[in-house]
C-alpha positions in Angstrom: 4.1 332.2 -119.5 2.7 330.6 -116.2 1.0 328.1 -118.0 3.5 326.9 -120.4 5.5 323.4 -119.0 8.4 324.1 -117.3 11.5 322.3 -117.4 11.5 321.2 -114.5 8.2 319.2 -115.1 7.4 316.4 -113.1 6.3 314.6 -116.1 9.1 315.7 -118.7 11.5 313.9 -116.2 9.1 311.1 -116.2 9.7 310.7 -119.6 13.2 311.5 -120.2 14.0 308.4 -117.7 11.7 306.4 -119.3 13.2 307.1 -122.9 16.9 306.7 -121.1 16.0 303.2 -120.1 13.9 302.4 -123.1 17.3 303.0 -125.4 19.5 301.1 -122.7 17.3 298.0 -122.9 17.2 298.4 -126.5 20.7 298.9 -126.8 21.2 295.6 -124.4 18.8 293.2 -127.1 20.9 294.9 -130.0 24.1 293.4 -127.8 21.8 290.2 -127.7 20.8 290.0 -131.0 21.8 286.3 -131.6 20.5 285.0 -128.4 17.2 286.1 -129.0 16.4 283.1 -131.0 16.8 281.3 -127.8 14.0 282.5 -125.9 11.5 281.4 -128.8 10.2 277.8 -126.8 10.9 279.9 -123.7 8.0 282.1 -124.8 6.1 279.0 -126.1 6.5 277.5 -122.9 4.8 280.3 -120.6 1.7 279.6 -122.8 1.4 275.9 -122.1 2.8 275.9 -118.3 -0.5 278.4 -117.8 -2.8 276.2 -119.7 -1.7 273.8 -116.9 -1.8 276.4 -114.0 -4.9 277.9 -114.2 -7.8 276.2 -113.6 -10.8 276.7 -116.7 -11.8 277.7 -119.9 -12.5 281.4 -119.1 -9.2 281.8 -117.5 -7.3 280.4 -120.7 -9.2 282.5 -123.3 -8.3 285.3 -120.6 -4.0 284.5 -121.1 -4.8 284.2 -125.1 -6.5 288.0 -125.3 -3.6 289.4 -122.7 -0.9 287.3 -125.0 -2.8 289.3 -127.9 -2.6 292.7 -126.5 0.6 292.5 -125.1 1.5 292.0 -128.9 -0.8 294.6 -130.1 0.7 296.9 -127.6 4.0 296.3 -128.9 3.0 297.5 -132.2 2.8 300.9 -130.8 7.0 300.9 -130.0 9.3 302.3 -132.8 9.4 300.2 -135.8 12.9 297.8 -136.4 13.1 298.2 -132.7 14.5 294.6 -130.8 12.1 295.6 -127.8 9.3 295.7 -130.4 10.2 292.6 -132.0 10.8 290.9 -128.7 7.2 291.6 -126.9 5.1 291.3 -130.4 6.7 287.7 -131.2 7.0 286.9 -127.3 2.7 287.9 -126.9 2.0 285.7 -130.0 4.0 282.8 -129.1 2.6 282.9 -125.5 -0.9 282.6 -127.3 0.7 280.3 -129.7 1.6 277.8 -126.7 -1.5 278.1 -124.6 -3.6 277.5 -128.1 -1.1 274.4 -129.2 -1.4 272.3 -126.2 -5.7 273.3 -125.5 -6.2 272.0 -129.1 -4.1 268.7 -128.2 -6.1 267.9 -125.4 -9.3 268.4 -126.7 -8.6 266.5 -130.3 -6.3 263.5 -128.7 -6.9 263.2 -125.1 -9.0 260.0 -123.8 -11.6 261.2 -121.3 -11.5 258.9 -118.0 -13.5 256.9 -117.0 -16.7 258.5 -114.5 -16.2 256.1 -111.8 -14.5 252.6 -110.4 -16.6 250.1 -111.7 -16.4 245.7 -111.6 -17.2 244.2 -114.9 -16.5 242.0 -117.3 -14.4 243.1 -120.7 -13.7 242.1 -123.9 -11.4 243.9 -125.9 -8.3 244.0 -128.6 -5.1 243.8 -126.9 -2.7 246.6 -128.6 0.3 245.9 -126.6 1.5 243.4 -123.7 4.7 244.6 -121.8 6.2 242.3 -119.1 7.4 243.7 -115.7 9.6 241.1 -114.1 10.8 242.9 -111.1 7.0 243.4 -109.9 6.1 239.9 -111.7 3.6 240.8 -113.9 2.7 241.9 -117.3 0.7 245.1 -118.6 -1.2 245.3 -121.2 -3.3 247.9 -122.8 -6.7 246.8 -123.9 -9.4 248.6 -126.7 -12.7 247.4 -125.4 -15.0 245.9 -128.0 -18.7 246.7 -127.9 -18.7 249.0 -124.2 -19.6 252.3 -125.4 -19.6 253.7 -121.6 -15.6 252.4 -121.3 -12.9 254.8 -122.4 -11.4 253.9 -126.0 -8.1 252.7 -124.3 -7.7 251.1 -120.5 -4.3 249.8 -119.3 -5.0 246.4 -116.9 -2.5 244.5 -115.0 -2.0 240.9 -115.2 0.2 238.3 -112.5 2.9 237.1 -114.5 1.2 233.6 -113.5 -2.4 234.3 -115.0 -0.9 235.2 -118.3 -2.3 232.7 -120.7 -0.7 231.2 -123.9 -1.6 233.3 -126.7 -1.4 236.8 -125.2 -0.2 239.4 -127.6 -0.6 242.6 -129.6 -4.1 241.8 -131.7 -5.3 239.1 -129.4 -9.2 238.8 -128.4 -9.7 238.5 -124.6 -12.0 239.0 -122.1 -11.3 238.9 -118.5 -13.0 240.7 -115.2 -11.6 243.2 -113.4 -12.4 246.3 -110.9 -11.8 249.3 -113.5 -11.1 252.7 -111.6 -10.2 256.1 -113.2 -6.7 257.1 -113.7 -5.4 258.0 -110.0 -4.7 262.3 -109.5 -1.9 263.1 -107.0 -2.9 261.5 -103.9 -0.6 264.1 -101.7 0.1 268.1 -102.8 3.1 267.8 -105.0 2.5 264.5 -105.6 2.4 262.4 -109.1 -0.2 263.0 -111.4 -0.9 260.0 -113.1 -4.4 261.4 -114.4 -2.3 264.0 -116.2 -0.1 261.5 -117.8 -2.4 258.8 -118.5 -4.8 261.6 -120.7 -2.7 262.3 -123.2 -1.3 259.0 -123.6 -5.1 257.7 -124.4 -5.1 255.5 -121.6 -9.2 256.0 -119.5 -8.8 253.7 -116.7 -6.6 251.2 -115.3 -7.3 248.2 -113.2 -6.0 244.7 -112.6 -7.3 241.7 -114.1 -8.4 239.3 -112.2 -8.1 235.0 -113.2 -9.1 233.2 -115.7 -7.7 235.7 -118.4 -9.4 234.3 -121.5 -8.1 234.1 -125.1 -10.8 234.1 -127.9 -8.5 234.9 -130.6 -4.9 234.5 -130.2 -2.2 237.2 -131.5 -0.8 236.2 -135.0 1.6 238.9 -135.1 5.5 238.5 -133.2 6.3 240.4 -130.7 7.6 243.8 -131.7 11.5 243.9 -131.8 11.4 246.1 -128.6 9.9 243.2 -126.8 12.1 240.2 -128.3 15.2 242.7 -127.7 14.2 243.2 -124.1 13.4 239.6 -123.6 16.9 238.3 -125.3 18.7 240.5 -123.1 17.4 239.8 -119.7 18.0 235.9 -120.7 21.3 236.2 -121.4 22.6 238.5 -118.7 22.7 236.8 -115.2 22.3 238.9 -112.0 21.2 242.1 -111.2 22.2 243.7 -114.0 20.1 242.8 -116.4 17.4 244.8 -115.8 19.8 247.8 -116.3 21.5 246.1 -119.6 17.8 246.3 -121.2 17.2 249.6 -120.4 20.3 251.0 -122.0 19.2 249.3 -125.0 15.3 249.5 -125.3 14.7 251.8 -122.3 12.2 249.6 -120.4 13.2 249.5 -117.0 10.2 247.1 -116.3 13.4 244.3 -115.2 15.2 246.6 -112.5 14.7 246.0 -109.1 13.3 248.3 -106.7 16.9 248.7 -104.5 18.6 249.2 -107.5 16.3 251.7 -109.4 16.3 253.3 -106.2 20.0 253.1 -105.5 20.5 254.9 -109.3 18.3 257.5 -108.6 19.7 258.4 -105.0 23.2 258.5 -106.4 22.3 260.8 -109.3 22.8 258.2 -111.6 19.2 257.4 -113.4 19.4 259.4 -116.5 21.6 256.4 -117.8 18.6 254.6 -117.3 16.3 256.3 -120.2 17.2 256.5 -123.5 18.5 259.8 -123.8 22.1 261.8 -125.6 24.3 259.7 -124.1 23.3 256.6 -125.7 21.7 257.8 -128.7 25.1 259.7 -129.5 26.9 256.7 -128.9 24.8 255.1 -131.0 25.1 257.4 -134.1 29.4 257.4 -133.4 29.9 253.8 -133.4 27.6 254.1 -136.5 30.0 257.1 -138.6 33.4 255.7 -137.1 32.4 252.1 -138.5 31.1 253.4 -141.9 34.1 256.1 -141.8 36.9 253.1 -141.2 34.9 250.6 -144.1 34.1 253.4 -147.0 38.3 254.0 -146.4 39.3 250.5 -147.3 38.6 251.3 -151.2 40.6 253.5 -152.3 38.1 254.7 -155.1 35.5 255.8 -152.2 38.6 257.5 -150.2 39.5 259.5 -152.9 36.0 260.3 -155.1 33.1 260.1 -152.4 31.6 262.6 -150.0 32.9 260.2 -147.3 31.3 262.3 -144.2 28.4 262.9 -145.5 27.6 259.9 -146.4 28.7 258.3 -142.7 26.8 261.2 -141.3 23.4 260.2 -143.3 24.0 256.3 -142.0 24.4 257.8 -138.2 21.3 259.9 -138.9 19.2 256.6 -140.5 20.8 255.1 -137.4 19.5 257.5 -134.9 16.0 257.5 -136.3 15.6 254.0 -136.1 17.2 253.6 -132.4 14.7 255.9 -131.6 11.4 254.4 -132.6 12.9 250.9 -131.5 12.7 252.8 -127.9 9.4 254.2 -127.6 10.1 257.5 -129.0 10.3 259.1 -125.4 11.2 262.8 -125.0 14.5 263.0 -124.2 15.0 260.4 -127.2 13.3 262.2 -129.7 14.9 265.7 -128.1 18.2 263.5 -128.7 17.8 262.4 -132.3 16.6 265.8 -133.4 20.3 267.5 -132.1 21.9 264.4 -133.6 19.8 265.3 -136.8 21.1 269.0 -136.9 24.4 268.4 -135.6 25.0 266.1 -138.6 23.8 268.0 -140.6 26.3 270.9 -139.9 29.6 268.4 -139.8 28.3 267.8 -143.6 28.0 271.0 -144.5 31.3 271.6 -142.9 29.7 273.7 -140.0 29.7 273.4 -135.7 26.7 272.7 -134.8 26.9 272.0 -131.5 25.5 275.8 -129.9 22.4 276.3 -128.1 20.4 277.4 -131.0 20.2 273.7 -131.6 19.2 273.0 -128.7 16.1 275.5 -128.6 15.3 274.1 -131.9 15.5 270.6 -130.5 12.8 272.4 -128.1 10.7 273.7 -130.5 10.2 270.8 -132.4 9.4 268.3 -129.1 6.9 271.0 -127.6 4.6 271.5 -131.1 4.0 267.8 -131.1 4.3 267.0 -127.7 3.1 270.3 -125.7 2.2 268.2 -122.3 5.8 267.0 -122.1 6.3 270.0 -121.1 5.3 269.7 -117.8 6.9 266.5 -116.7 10.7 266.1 -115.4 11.9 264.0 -118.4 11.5 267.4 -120.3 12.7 269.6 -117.9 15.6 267.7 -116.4 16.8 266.5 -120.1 16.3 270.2 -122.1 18.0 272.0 -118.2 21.1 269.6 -118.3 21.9 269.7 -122.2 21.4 273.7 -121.5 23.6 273.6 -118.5 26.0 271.5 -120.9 26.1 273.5 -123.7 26.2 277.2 -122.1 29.2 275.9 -120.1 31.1 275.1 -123.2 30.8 278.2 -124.8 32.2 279.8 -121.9 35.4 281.3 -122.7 37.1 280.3 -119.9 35.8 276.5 -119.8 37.2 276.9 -123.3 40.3 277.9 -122.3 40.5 275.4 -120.0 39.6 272.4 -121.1 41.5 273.0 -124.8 43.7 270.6 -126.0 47.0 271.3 -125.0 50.7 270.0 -126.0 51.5 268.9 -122.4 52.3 265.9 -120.6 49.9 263.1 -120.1 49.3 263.2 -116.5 48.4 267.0 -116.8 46.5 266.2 -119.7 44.3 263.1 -117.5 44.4 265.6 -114.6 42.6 268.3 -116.9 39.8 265.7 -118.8 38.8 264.9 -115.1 38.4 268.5 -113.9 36.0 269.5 -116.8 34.2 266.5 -116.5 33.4 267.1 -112.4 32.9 270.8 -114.1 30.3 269.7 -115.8 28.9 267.6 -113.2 28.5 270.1 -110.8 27.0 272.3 -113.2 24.3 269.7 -114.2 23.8 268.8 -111.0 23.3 272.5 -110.1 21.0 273.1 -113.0 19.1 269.8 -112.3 18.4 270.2 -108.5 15.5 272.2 -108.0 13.8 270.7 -110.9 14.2 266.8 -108.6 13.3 269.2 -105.3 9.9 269.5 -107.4 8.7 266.9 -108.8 10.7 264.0 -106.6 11.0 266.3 -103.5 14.8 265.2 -103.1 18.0 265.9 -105.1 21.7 264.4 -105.7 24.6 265.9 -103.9 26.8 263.4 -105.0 25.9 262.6 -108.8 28.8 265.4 -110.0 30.9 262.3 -108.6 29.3 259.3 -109.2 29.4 260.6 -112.8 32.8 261.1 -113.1 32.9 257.2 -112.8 29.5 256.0 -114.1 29.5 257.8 -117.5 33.0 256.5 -119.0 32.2 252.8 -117.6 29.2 252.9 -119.3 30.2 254.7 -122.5 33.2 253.2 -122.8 33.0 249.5 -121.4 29.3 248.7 -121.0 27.9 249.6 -124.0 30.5 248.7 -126.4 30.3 244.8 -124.7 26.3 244.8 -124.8 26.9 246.0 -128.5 29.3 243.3 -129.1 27.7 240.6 -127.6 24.4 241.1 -129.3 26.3 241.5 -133.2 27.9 238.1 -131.9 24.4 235.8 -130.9 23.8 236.5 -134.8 26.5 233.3 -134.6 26.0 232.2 -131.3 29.3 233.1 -129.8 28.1 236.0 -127.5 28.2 234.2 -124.4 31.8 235.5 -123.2 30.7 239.5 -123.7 27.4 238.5 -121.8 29.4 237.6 -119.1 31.8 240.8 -119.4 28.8 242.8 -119.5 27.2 241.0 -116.7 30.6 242.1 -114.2 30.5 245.7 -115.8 27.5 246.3 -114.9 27.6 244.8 -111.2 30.6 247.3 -110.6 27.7 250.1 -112.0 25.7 248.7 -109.4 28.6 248.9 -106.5 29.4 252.5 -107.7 25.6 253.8 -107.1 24.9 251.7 -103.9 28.2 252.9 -102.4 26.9 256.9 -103.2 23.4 256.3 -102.2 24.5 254.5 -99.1 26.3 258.3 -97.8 24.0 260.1 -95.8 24.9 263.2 -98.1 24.1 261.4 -101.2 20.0 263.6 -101.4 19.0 266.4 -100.1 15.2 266.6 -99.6 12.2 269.2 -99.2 8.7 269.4 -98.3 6.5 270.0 -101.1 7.7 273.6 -102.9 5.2 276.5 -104.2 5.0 276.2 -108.0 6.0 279.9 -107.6 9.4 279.5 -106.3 10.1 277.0 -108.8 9.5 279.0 -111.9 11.0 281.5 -110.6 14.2 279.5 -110.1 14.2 278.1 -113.5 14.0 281.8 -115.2 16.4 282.8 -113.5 18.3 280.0 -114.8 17.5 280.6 -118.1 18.3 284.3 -117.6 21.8 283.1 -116.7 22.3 280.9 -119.0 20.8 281.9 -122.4 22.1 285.4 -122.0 25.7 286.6 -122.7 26.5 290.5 -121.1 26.7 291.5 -118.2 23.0 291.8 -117.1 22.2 288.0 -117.4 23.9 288.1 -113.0 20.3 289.5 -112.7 19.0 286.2 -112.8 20.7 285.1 -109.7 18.3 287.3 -107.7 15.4 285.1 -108.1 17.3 281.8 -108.1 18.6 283.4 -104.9 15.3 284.1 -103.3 14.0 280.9 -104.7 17.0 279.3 -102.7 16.2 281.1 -99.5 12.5 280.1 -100.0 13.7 275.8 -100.1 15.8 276.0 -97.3 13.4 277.8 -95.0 10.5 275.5 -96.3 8.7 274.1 -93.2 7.3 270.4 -93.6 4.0 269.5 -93.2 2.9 268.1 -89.7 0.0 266.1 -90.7 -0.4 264.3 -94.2 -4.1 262.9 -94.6 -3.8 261.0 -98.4 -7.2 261.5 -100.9 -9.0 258.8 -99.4 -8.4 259.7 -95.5 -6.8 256.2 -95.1 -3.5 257.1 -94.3 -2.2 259.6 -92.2 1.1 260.7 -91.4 2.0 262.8 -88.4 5.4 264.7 -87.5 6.8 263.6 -84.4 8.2 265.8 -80.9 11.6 263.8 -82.3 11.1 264.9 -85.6 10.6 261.9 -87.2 7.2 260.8 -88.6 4.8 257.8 -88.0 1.9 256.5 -90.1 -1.9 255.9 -88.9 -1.5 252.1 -90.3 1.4 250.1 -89.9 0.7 248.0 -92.4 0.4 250.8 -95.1 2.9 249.2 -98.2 6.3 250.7 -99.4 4.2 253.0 -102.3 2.4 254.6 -99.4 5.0 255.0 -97.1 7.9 256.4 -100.1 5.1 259.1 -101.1 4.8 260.1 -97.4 8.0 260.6 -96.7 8.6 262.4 -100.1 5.8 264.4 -99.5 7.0 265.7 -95.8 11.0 265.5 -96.9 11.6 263.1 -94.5 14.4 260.5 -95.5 13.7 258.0 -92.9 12.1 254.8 -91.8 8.2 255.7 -90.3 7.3 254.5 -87.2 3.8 253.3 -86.3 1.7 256.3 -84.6 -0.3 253.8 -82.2 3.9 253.5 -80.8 4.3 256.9 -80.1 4.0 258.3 -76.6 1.8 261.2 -77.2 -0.7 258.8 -79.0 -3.2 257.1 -77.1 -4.9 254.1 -79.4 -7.5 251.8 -79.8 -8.8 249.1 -82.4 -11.2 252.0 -83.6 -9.8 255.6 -83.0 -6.2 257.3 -82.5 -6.1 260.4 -80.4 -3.0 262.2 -80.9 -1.7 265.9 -79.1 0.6 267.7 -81.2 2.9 270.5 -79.3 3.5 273.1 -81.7 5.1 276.5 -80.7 3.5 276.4 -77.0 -0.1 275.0 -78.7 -1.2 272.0 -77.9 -2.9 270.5 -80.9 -5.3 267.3 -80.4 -6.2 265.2 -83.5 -8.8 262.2 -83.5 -7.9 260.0 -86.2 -10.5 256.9 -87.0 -8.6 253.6 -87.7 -11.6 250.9 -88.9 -14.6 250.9 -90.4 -17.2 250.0 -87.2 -20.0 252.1 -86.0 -18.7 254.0 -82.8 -21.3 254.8 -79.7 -22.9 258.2 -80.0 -21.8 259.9 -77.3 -18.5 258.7 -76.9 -17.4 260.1 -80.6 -19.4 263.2 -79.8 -16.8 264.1 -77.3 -14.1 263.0 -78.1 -15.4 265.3 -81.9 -16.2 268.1 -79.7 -12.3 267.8 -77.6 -10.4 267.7 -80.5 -9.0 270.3 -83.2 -8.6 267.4 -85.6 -10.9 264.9 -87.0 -9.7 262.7 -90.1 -11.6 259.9 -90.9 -11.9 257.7 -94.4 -15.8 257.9 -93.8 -18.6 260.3 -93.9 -18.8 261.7 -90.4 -22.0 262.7 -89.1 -23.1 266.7 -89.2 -22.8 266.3 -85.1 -19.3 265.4 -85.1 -17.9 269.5 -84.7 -14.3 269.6 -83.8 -12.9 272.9 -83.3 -10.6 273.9 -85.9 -10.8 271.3 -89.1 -13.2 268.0 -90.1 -11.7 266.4 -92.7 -13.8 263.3 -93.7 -14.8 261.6 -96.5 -17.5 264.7 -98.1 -14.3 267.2 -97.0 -11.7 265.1 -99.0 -13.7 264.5 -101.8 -14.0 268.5 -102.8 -9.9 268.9 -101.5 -8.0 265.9 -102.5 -4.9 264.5 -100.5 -4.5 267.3 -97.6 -0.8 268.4 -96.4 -1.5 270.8 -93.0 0.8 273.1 -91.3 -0.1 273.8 -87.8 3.3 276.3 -87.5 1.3 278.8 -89.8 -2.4 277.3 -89.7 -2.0 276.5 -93.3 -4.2 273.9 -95.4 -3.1 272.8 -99.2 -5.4 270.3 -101.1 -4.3 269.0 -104.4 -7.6 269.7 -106.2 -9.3 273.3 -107.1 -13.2 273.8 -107.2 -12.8 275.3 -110.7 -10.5 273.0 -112.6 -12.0 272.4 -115.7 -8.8 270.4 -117.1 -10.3 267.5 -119.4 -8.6 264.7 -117.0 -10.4 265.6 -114.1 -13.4 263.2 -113.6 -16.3 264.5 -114.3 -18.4 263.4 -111.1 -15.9 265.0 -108.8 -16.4 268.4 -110.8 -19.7 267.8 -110.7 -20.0 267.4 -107.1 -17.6 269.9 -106.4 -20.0 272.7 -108.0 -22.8 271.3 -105.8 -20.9 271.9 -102.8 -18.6 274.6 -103.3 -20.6 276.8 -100.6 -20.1 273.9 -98.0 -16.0 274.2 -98.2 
């Protein structure tokens, strides 16, 4: 009797508690039973998001065999259990995602190209785009007989040099400096390298004059370009970049003030091609068909009339799509049209967020990378945000149509749309803190004006006016159009011109981001009581932005430009004469939303034509930084003490092994193995944007080859 277990056990409690919450978390899934279709790309996803986080091979087959045996493990729970079903199918399609977008990259991405190089090209043009606001043209370019270039590279040409004859199957040859793809030049920043791989582009460069054509294109333009081209003719002012982006979404013809304007006052998503205007689209196309079909009375009273509108919205929808470009948040658009058509035929509502996870599924099998990038993110959050909202009982209950006087009835349109505005908005902010560093405050009400102008008055007039040039007699809706779109223009000037129109961060751990986003997801997808869970990590995640500190020295990849944090808290650059690019990615980069000064300006800086030495105060520490400025040779002994005085040295050239500052060197051999360098003296913290190990395809191979060489040295 000693020996035998006693109630009291230790480990018979153990397991009675683990049983009670084992049958309470089933018992919650069984409650969630049709949500857990939802979480299907949400599983997917984890497995491509680490095929992007961690760095090589070894580490990827190592997700794929813990996917596995997380499923395998599963087998092991109850049969016909919903805990069972959820962590065998959520371990496969983990795997399933990681395995999808590996395979894409190795079988379709373009490798770049080793290193810059000046030579001469001939190739096949396969498409020219023009870029009027930056006067010029792109055009991408398959070299000819150059087995060492990549099979795709994407050249620039001054809207002057463009000879006659330039076009889509055109021979030319032309000189240029070719360069690799260019990575993030700050932490946080844009990755371009990324981007450019799977689109099968291997280097990009500018081309320089005489651009020669030995075979001109035979072929027209394609529609896209005549459309875009028509448009920006017959618009006058500013706003005819913006009229050809809401109908081809290229927004190569939008000024830089005005792009920017749109995207400060929350307003750019009616920029790309996305539900609003693919929607529009496809119910101008079912209310025409509808009205015409109802003129005979034979086709009123004998033919399917809806189905047959809704199968000339969905033809309309397809082809809108691939006139565009077939960009994500198109293709996510037509494919919810498609579905959501296809349930008014068959009598059904559609409109629930199992379309829009199967909108999901179908965008991330062929396009896994998009994953990644904010068009995905900010189009799949919103459309979420959207649809989660409406199936809310209350929002229901709210917004309903109602028997009740007209006023009340306006009154109650405008308070679900700001609803809904502020919900996006919320949804969409720390997805822009990410990946733009800054996020609308003020888009919930720039919305509430922007969408039904543009909806309502812009499109149907840019519609009109080009069904009208079939005969010529567009002219007046060009004009209308035209004045429409300047008051769009007024609406998002007069936001972004608030000084609470963004809110901006420093560069933000990938950790708190994902951890924001699940907990999202967690509140949204969810329906009892336990999805307020998810407010404890968008809570913490919360906590973690506002109490982010900003960098106090940003050196960029190639140690040109440095940016330094001022005693006023403002921030001034090592060149004065760096460019707008440099000096928006700076100030992105350190969340500051102001104008930079020049360092040489600044009191504590003392400067000269060939070296900047700066002293930094930072919690009682006096911080000295020696910052070279040209390229001369510099006496001995004077750089050996100024080396040997300061914690600081950042130079755009290899310095010499004598050169020893106290705390950090970061020269040319330093920022070739790190990247772009963001430092934080508050907490003596360093962040690079490369990693020794990354073996992703779109890093150049000469840089991981020289970072293996000397890894020891960092």
């Amino acid at each position: 009797m000693a020996f035998e277990p006693r109630q009291t056990s230790v480990g018979g409690n153990i397991r009675q508690a683990g049983e009670r919450l084992f049958a309470i978390v089933e018992g919650a899934l069984e409650e969630e039973r049709e949500q857990l279709a939802l979480w299907v790309p949400v599983a997917m996803g984890m497995g491509i998001v680490a095929w992007f986080l961690l760095p090589n091979r070894l580490e990827w087959l190592g997700f794929c065999c813990f996917s596995l045996a997380m499923a395998a493990g599963g087998m092991l729970l109850p049969a016909g259990g919903r805990v069972r079903q959820a962590i065998v199918l959520g371990g496969i399609l983990a795997c399933v995602g990681c395995v999808l977008v590996w395979g894409k990259a190795m079988a379709w991405g373009t490798p770049p190209l080793p290193r810059a190089a000046f030579m001469e090209v001939t190739g096949e043009v396969r498409s020219v785009s023009a870029i009027p606001a930056q006067q010029m043209s792109r055009m991408l370019v398959r070299p000819i007989d150059a087995p060492a270039l990549p099979r795709q590279i994407r050249v620039n040409i001054a809207q002057k040099d463009v000879p006659e004859g330039l076009g889509e199957g055109a021979i030319v040859r032309f000189r240029a400096r070719l360069m690799p793809p260019a990575p993030p030049s700050l932490p946080g920043g844009y990755d371009f390298a990324r981007r450019a791989y799977f689109q099968g582009i291997g280097a990009t460069g500018r081309a320089l004059k005489p651009v020669k054509v030995l075979r001109p294109s035979t072929s027209a333009p394609p529609l896209r370009a005549r459309l875009f081209a028509h448009i920006t003719g017959r618009v006058e002012g500013p706003g005819a970049g913006i009229a050809a982006a809401l109908a081809t979404g290229d927004q190569g013809a939008i000024a830089e003030e005005d792009a920017e304007a749109m995207r400060r006052s929350g307003l750019a998503h009616l920029l790309s091609i996305s539900g609003l205007h693919v929607t529009a689209l496809i119910g101008a196309v079912i209310f025409l068909l509808m009205r015409v079909m109802a003129l005979s009375r034979r086709a009123a009273l004998d033919w399917p009339l809806m189905l047959i509108a809704a199968a000339g919205g969905a033809l309309a929808g397809i082809g809108y799509t691939l006139l565009t470009g077939a960009e994500v948040p198109t293709v996510r658009s037509c494919v919810a049209a498609l579905l959501v058509l296809g349930g008014l035929a068959l009598g059904r509502d559609a409109i629930t967020l199992r379309l829009v996870a199967a909108g999901a599924v179908v965008v991330l099998i062929f396009w896994p990378e998009a994953l990644v990038g904010p068009s995905f993110q900010m189009s799949f959050a919103a459309v979420i945000a959207l649809v989660a909202l409406s199936e809310h009982p209350r929002f229901r209950a709210f917004a309903a149509a109602r028997d009740e006087h007209w006023l009340r009835r306006v009154g109650r349109s405008l308070g679900a749309m700001l609803l809904t505005g502020f919900a996006v908005e919320l949804v969409l902010a720390p997805i822009a803190l990410l990946h733009f560093h800054k996020a609308g405050m003020l888009g919930a009400f720039a919305n509430l004006l922007a969408i039904p102008l543009t909806t309502f008055v812009v499109m149907p007039l840019e519609a009109m006016a080009l069904l009208l040039d079939i005969g010529g007699l567009g002219a007046p809706f060009w004009w209308l159009t035209a004045r429409s779109l300047d008051l769009l223009l007024v609406i998002a000037h007069g936001v972004s011109a608030s000084p609470w129109a963004v809110m901006m961060t420093p560069t933000l751990p990938t950790g708190v981001f994902a951890a924001a986003i699940l907990g999202g997801l967690w509140c949204l997808l969810w329906r009892s009581w336990w999805r307020w869970a998810g407010l404890i990590p968008i809570a913490a995640g919360v906590a973690v932005m506002s109490m982010a500190s900003p960098p106090d020295i940003l050196v960029t990849s190639d140690g040109r430009h440095v940016a330094v944090r001022a005693s006023t808290g403002g921030m001034a650059l090592l060149r004065a004469g760096a460019g707008d690019y440099v000096r928006d990615m700076m100030a992105e980069s350190a969340g500051f939303d102001g104008e930079m000064s020049a360092l040489a300006d600044l009191p504590e800086a003392r400067c000269s034509d060939d070296l900047c030495a700066v002293r930094l105060d930072v919690n009682g520490r006096a911080w000295r930084l020696l910052l070279t400025r040209s390229d001369m040779l510099i006496d001995k002994a004077a750089l050996q003490d100024d080396c040997a005085s300061a914690d600081i040295v950042v130079s755009d050239r290899r310095l010499p092994p004598w050169c020893r500052p106290r705390w950090l060197k970061a020269d040319r051999r330093l920022l070739w193995r790190t990247g772009g360098l963001a430092i934080d003296l508050n907490q003596g913290r360093i962040s690079g944007t490369k990693i020794a190990s990354d073996a992703h395809p779109w890093i150049v191979p000469a840089v991981r080859n020289r970072k293996a060489r000397s890894g020891n040295q960092l």
